[in-house]
VOGU-3710 file (C-alpha; in Angstrom, 3 decimals, decimal comma):
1> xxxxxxxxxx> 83,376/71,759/76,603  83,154/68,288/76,453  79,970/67,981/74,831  80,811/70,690/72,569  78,240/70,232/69,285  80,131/70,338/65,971  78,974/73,889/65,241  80,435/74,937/68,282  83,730/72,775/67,391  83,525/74,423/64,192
11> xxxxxxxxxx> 84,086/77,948/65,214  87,079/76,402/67,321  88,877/75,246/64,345  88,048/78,856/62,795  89,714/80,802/65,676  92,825/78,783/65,954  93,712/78,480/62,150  93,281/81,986/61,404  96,171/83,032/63,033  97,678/79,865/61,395
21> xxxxxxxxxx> 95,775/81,414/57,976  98,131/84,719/58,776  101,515/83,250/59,640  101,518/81,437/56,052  100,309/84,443/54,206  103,251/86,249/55,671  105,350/83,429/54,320  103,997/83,407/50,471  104,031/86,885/49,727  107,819/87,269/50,732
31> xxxxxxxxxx> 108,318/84,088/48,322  106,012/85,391/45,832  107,880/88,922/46,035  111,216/87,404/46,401  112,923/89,657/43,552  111,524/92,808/44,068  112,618/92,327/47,888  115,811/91,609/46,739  116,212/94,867/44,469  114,775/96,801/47,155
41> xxxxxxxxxx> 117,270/95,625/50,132  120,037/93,465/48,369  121,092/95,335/45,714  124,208/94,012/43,661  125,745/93,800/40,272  124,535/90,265/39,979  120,954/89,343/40,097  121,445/86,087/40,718  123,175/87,064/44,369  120,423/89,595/44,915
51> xxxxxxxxxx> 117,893/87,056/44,469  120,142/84,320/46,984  120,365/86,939/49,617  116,653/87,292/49,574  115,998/83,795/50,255  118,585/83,329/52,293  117,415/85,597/54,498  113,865/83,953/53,663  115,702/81,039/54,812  116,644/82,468/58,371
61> xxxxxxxxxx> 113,345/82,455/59,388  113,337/78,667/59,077  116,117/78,589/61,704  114,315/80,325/64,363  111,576/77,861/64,320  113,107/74,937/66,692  114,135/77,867/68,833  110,156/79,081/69,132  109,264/75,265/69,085  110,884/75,016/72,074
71> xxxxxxxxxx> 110,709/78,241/74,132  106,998/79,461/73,016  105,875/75,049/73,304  107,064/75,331/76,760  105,166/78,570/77,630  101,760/76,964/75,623  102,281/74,165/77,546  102,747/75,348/80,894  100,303/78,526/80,670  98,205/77,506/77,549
81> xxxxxxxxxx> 97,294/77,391/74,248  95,365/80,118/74,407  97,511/82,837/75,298  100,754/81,288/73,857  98,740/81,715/70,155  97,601/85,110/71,676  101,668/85,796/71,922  102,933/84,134/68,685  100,220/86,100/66,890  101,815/89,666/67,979
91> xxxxxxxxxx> 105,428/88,722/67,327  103,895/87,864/63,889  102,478/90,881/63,710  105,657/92,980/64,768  107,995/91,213/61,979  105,417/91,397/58,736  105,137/95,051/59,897  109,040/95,579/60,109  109,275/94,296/56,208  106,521/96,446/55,341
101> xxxxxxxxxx> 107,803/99,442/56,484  111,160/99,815/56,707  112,679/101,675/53,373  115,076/100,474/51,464  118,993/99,994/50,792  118,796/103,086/49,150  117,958/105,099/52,271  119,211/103,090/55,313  121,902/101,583/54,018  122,795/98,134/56,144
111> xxxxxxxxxx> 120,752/98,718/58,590  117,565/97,764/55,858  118,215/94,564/55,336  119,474/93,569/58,533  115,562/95,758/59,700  114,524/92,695/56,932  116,367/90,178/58,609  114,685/90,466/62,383  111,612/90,812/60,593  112,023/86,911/59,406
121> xxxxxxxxxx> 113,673/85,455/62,661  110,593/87,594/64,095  108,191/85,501/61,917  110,178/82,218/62,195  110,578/82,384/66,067  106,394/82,768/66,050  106,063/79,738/63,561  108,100/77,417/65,943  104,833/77,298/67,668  102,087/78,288/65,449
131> xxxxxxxxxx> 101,827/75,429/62,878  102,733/73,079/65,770  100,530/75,014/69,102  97,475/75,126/66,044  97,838/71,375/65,651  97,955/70,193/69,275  95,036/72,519/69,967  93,088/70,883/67,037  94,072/67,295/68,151  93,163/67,786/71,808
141> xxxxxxxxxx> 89,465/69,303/70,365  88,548/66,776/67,757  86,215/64,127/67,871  87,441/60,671/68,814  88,193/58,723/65,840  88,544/62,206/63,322  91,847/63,170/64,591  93,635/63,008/61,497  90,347/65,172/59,762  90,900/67,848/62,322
151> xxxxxxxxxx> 94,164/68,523/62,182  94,421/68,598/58,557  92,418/71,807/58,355  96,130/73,434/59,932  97,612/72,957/56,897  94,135/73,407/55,051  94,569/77,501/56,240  97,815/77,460/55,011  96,830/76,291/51,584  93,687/79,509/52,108
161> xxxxxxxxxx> 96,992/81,652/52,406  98,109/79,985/49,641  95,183/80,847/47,333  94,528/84,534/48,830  98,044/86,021/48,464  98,255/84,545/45,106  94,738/86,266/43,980  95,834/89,087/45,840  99,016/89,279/43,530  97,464/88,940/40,900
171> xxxxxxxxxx> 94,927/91,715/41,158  98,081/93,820/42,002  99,554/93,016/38,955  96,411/93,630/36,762  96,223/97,147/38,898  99,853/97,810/38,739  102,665/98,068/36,232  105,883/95,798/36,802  107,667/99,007/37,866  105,265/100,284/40,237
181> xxxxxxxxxx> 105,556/97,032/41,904  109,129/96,531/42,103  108,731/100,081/43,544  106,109/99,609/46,386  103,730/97,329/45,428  105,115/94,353/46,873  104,411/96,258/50,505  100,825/95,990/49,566  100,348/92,365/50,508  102,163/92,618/53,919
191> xxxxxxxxxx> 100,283/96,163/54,981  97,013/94,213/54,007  98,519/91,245/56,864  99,384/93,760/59,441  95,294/95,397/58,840  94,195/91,729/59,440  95,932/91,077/62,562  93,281/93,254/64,549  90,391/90,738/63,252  92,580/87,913/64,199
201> xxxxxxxxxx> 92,865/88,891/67,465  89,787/89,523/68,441  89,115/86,023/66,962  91,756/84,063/69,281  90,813/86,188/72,423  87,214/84,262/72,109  89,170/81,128/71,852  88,487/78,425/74,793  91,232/76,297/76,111  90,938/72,733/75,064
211> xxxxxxxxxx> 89,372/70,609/77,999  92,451/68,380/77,518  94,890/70,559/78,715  92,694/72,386/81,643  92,218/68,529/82,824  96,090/68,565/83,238  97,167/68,664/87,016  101,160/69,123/85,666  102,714/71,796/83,934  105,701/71,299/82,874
221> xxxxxxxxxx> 108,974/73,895/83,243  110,939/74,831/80,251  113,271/73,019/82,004  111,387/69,874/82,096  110,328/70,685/78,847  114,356/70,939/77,513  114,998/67,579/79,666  112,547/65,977/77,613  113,519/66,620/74,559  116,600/65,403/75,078
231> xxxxxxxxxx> 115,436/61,870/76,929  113,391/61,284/73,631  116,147/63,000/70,875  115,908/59,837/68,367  111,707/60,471/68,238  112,232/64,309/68,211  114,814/63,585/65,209  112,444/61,107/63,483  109,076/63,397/63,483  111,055/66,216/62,294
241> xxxxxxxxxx> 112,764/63,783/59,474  109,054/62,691/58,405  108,306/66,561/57,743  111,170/67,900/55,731  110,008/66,038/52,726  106,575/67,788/53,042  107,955/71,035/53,991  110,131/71,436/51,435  107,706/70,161/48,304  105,280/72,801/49,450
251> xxxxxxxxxx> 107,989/75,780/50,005  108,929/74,844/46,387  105,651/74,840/45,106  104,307/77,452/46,590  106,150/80,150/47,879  109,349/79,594/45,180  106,499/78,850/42,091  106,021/82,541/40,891  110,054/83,362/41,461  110,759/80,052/39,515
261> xxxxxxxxxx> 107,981/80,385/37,074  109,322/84,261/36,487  112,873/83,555/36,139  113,477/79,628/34,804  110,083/79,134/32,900  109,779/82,587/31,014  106,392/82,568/32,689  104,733/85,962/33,126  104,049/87,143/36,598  100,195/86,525/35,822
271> xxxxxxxxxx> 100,827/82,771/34,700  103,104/82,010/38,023  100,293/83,106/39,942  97,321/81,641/38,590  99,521/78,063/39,018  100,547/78,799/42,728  96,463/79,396/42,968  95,826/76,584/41,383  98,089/74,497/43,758  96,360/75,687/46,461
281> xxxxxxxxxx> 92,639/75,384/45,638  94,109/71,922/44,854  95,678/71,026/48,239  92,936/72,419/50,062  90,327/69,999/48,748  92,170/67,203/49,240  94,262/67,614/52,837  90,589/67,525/54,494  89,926/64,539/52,215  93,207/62,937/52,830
291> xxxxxxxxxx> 93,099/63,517/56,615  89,751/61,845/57,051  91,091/58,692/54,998  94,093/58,261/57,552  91,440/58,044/60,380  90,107/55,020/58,343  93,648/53,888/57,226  96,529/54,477/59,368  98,667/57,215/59,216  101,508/55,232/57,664
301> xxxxxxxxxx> 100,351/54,337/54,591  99,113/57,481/53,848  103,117/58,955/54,901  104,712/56,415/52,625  102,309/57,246/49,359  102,917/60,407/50,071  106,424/60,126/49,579  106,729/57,918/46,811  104,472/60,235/44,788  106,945/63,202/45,509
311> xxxxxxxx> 109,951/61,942/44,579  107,959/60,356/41,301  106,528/63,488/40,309  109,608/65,879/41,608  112,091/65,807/38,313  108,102/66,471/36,081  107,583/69,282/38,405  110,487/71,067/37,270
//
């Protein structure tokens, strides 16, 4: 695979960010649908604790992902990229189907939301690995020089999700009333995830391990893997403190945008949508852009801007 031609290292990036594509579209449409979730399985007097129970339980799935980072890193690691995205892309699977399915407070009682609940640390425990398995995978492919470029089109997918669940959202609300939504339609979007995952499959299964990792003679243990983490806690700590900026300004403008828009804003369900669209069209023109420049640049500079600009533009944004 070394001398791979760019078509062929084309199609690569295709078959490992579409299950990265999936795992974010999961994601958005529980943010998008936050408040109908929240009627469905958290029902209370107050809205306002509805809604917090919904994201909190949004939330959980956030907690899971060190847990997959580690376990599911150790087993790509060890047996492969390949067939740990293979894995990730079935527990995906299992958990949007769970929060598709299962009926509501109404009928199950406690046992719904806490049905709603696994569903997320389902999702979050596959994420641990996904966002990070896609990236490694796309750094040990890419072309020396155009690492940065390559690995930007993992978080180019997500912003795909991005701009497909909110389109998706609103057709549903052109096609559906505001009741019939609260009703069922928010399912819609995660049934249409769980008929994708067939396509995505057969996708991955053609995917070929990076020649980087078959050229490795170790493979670590979990163990090992554990051990290491620990040996190098201060760099684990700092590459996870250089994300949360970026993780959280895209969470908020994203997935939270139509529940913020909706509620704070006055916004219509329409409007919320076409601006969480909007946002990603937006970020996936420039993240391949961007990612090219830090080849030329540094990746430093590029980290720094980055954060200025969000905390100048963060009180506007609101």
């Amino acid at each position: 695979m070394a001398s791979t031609t760019s078509t062929s290292k084309g199609k690569a990036i295709f078959r490992v960010v579409s299950g990265n594509f999936l795992e974010m579209f999961d994601f958005m449409v529980y943010g998008f649908y936050a408040t109908a979730i929240a009627k469905t399985f958290f029902p209370s007097d107050s809205a306002f604790a509805s809604l917090m129970l919904s994201l909190a339980t949004f939330g959980a799935g956030f907690l899971m992902r060190p847990l997959g980072a580690i376990f599911l890193g150790a087993y790509i690691d060890r047996h492969g990229r390949r067939k740990g995205l293979i894995i990730t892309l079935a527990m995906m699977a299992m958990g949007t189907l769970l929060i598709a399915c299962v009926p509501g407070y109404a009928t199950l009682g406690v046992i719904a939301p806490l049905l709603v609940l696994l569903g997320r640390l389902l999702q979050g425990f596959s994420a641990g690995v996904e966002l990070g398995g896609v990236s490694v995978y796309l750094a040990e492919i890419s072309t020396p020089g155009r690492k940065g470029f390559f690995v930007s089109w993992q978080s180019a997918s997500q912003q795909a999700a991005v701009v497909f669940a909110g389109l998706l959202g609103v057709g549903l609300n052109h096609w559906l009333s505001p009741e019939q939504m609260g009703e069922w339609g928010w399912r819609v979007p995660f049934l249409i995830g769980c008929l994708i995952v067939p396509a995505i499959f057969i996708i991955r299964r053609s995917l070929e391990e990076s020649p980087e990792f078959e050229a490795r003679t170790h493979r670590p243990t979990l163990r090992e893997v554990v051990r290491s983490i620990g040996q190098n806690f201060g760099l684990v700590i700092g590459g996870m403190a250089l994300v949360v900026m970026t993780t959280v300004t895209f969470y908020l403008i994203t997935a939270y945008t139509p529940t913020f828009g909706k509620n704070e804003l006055n916004l219509t369900d329409l409007e919320s949508l076409l601006v969480t669209v909007c946002v990603g069209v937006s970020n996936f023109i420039w993240l391949p852009i961007m990612g090219s420049f830090s080849d030329r640049i540094g990746r430093k500079p590029l980290l720094i801007a980055a954060t200025v600009l969000a905390i100048a533009t963060a009180y506007p944004a609101l």
